[in-house]
N, C-alpha and C positions, 0 to 999 in steps of 0.2 A: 237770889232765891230761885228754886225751881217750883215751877205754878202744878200742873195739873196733865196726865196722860189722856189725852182725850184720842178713841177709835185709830190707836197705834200713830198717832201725828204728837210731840211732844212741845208743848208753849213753856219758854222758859224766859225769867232773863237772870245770866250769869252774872255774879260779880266778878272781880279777878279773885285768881287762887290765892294770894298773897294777903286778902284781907280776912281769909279764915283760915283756919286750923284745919278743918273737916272739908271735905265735897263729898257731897250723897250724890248718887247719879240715878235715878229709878230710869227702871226699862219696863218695856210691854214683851214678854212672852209666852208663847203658846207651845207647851211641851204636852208630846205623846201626839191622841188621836186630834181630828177636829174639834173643835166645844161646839153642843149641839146651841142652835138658837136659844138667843137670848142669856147664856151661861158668859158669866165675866171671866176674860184670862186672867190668869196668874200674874201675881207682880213680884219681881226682884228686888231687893236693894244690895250695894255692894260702897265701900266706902273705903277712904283711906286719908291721909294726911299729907297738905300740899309740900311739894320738895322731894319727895321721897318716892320711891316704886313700891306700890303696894297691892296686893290679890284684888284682881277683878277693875282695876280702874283703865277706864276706857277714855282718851283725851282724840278729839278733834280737832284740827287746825284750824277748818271755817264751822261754823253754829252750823247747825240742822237747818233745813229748810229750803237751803238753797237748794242749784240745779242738782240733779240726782247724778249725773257725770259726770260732774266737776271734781279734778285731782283734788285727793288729800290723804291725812295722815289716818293713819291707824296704829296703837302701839296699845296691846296688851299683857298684863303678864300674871300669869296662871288666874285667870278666868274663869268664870263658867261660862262653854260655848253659847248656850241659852242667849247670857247679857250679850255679849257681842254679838251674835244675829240681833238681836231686839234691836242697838244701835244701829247697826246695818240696815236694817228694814226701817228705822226711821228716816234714814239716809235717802232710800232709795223710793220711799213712799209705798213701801210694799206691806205685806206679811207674810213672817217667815214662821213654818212649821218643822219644828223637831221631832223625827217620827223614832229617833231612835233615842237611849241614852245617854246624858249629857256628859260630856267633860270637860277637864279644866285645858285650857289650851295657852301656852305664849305664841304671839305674833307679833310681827314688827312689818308695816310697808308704808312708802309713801307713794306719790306723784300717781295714782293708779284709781280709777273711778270705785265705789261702791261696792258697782256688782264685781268686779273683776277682781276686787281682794277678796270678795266673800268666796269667787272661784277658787282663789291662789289658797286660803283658809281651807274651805275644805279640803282639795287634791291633798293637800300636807295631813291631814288627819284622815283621810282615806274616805270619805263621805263623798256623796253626790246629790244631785240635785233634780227637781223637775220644776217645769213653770209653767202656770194656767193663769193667765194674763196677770193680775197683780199677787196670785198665790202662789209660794215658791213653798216645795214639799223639801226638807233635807234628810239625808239618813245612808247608811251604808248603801249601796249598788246593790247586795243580794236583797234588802228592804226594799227596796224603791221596786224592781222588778219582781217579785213574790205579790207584793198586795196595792202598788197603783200601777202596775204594766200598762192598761188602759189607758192612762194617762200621759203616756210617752209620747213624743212627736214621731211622726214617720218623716225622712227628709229628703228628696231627692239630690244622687249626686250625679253629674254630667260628668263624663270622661272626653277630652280627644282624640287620645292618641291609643289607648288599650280600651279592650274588651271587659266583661265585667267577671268573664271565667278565670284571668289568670288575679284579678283583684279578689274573688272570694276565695283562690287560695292562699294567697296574701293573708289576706284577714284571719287566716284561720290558722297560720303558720302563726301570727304572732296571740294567738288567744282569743281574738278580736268574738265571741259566739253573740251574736245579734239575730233577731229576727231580717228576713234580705225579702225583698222584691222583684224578679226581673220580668222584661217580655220578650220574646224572640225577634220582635219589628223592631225592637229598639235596646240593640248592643253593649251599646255603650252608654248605659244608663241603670242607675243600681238607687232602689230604696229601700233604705234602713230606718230601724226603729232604736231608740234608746236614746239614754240620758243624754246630757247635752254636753258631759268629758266625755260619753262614746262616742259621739256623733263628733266632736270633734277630731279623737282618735283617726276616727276614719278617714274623714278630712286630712288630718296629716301624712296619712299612707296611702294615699290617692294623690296628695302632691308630691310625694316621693317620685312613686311609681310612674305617676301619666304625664310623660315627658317623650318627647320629638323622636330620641334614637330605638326608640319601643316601637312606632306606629308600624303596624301592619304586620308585626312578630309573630300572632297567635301566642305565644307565649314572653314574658320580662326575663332579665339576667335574673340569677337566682337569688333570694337576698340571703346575705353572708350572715350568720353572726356570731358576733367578735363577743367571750366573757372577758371579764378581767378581775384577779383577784386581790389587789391592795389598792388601785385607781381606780377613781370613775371616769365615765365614759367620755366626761368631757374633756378632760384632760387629754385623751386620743386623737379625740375629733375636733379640738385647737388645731393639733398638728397635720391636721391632712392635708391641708391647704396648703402648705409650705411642702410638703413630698408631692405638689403636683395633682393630684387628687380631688377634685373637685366634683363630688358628691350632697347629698342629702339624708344625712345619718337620720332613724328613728332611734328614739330612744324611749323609752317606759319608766314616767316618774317612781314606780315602786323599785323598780332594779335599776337603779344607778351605776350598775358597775356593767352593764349591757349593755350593745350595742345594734344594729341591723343596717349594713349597707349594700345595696343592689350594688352588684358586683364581678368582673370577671375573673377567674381564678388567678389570673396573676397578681392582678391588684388587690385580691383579697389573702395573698402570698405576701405581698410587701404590709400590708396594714398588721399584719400577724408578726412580722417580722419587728414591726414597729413597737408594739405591745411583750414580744420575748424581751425584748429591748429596756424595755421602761419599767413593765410592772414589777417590782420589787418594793417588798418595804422601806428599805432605805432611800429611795427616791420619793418618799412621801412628804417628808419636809423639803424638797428642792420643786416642789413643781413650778412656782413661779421661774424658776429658774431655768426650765427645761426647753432648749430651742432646737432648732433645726437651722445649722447656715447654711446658706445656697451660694457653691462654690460660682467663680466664672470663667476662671482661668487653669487648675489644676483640680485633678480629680478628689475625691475625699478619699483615696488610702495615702494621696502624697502630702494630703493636711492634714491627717490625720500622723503618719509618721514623723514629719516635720515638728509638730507640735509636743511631738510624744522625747524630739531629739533633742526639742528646746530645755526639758525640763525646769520650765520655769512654772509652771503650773499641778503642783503633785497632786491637789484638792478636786481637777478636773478631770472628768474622765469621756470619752469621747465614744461614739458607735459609729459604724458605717451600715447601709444596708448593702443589699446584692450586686455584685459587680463593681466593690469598691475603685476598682480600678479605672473604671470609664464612666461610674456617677458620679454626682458632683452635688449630693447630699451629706451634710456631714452634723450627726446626732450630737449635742453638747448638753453636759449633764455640770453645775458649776456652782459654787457657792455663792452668794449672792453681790460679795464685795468685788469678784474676778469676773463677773459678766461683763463689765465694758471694757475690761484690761483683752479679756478672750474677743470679744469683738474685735479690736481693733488689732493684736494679732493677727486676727484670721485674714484680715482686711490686707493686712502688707503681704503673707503670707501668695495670698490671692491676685496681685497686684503681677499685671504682662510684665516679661521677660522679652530681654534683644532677643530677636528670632539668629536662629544658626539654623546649618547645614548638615545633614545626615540621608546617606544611604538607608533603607530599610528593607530592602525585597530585592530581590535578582532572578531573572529568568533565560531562558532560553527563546521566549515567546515574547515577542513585541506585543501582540494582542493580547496575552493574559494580562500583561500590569496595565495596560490600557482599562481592560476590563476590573481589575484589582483598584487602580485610581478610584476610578468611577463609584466603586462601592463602597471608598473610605470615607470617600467626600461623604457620601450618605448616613455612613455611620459612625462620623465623628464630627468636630467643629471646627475640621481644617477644609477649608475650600479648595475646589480643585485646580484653583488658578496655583496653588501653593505645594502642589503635589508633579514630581518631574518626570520625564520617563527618559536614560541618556538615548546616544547613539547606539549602534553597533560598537562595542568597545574591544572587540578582535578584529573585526576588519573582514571576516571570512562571512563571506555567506552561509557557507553549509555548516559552520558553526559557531551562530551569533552569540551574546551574551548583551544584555541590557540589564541595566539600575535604577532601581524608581526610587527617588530620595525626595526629603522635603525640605522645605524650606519656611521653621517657624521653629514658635517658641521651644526651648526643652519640655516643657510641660505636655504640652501638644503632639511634641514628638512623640513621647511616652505614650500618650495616647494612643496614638497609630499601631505603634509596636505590639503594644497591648491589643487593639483589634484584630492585629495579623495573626498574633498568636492564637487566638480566638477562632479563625477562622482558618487555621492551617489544623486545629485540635484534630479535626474527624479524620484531615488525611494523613496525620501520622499513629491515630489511633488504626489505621489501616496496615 
């Protein structure tokens, strides 16, 4: 049986479900303004039958009472948000106040303290929050600031490495409009006012932004940002990591299909590329499926062709980005029963080759291909102990002739070729 609601703390003892039909669950809630002294809140009841998912039942894993951080479950479904704050705030020993409008809400979490699903609960239904030591205010963000503003925290945030000019355009580039603080003696150093998802927000685009390769800029890379129209964001920024990209995306729980990464125009060229690539609606039922393999031996246009010549695979369809010829990224798009068939493919596909012999270059100039070596080694994965330069192969001085060939895989070879081409383009566009 459950006992008595005493000053928002709840004395009960539970039977098990199994030995009734019914569980009554009463909550303590406080909807609208404060209740002036001495005024009793409002009580709810909400009920349902054990076995079964029924409106408004709210189950815990551990009883009330215990520590207020301690993991647990929370599982409602179509609720009145009211009850579940009530539970909430017995949880956490608080009192919670609804300043706006209730609604029915489903939620599901586990392993996750009190406050932090009440966090994750609101952000999903758009509300925020304030806290005055045991008193947490809830209600839409334009509520909370129209009529408790006062009531906001001011927070300071330290920067190391940027300024606080090129962070309030930041903030401002993504919406961020808060009340700000600065002083001139001290730089790097910014206080903000608001809710505690703003104040976090900010927090998150301050550890974007204030990082080692920025110190001393006066100004950050520009933050890029990426839409996307049938994927969300996450689905992109999985794959960045594997194109070599090693960033700090923001993203804004209201637009999920948005991105923002500090950026230089190239890489924010291949991230675009990345997204022409993917976003389509028919890639929306494959996403788990959606990789990026990192060639080691052959570029991704001759695994890509390879694969295309194998035609064993018609269900998969494959991308390359820029310079398929001498990257060694290669996009796979694939049904879910051929992902480990297409793995290991790629894998033999990818697997060294006996190194051979080939000329690739001829000059008149012993120094040029010396100089030519020198810059393939650099810009490719053939070392320069592997790259030749002959003799005089006329015998004449005043009219020599030399051969710079190498010596490695066919794969590798192509590579070179492919560089030279590359880098002969302007003098014969001459």
């Amino acid at each position: 049986m459950l006992s008595k609601v005493v000053k928002n703390k709840l004395y009960a003892s539970l039977t098990p479900l199994a030995l009734f039909p019914v569980l009554l669950v009463w909550c303590t809630v406080v909807a609208g303004p404060v209740p002036a002294a001495g005024q009793a809140p409002l009580h709810y009841k909400a009920s349902g039958t054990a076995g079964q998912f029924y409106e408004d039942l709210v189950l815990f894993e551990n009883p009330p009472g215990e520590a207020a951080e301690k993991p647990f479950i929370l599982d409602v479904r179509n609720a009145d948000l009211r009850d579940v704050l009530s539970a909430l705030a017995l949880r956490m020993e608080k009192t919670i106040i609804l300043v706006d409008e209730p609604v029915r809400v489903t939620f599901q979490i586990e392993g996750v303290s009190p406050k932090r699903a009440m966090e994750l609960l609101l952000q999903r239904e758009g509300y925020d929050y304030l806290e005055d030591n045991g008193l947490i205010l809830v209600g839409s963000p334009e509520r909370l600031h129209d009529e408790y503003f006062d009531q906001m925290a001011v927070t300071r945030f330290s920067m190391r490495y940027i300024g606080t000019a090129p962070l309030l355009g930041a903030l401002d580039q993504f919406g961020v409009q808060l009340p700000t603080f600065t002083v001139d003696t001290n730089p790097r150093t910014l206080w903000v006012q608001g809710t505690p998802r703003e104040l976090g927000r900010v927090k998150e685009i301050i550890g974007a932004l204030d990082r080692p390769e920025n110190v001393g800029a006066g100004t950050v890379l520009p933050l890029e940002r990426f839409d996307l129209q049938h994927m969300e964001a996450e689905t992109i920024i999985h794959l960045l990591p594997q194109l070599g990209i090693i960033a700090q995306p923001i993203t804004v729980p209201a637009a999920p299909r948005v991105f923002w990464i500090q950026s230089t125009p190239d890489r924010a060229a291949q991230i675009r590329d990345l997204i022409a690539a993917l976003d389509h609606p028919e890639n929306a039922a494959l996403l788990p499926n959606i990789f990026i393999y990192s060639l080691r031996n052959i570029s991704a246009a001759a695994a890509q062709s390879r694969l295309e010549e194998m035609a064993l695979f018609d269900e998969v369809e494959t991308m390359t980005f820029r310079f398929p010829e001498i990257s060694q990224e290669l996009l796979v798009i694939t049904p879910p029963h051929l992902r480990e068939q297409v793995y290991t493919v790629l894998g033999q596909l990818d697997e060294a080759r006996r190194r051979v012999r080939r000329p690739v270059e001829s000059a008149t100039s012993r120094a040029r291909l010396i100089a030519l070596r020198t810059l393939l080694a650099q810009l490719t994965d053939v070392p320069i102990s592997r790259l030749f330069i002959s003799d005089n192969l006329t015998g004449d001085l005043q009219n020599p002739y030399y051969i710079l060939w190498v010596e490695d895989t066919p794969d590798n070879i192509q590579k070179v070729l492919d560089m030279l081409a590359i880098i002969d383009a302007p003098r014969q566009a001459n």
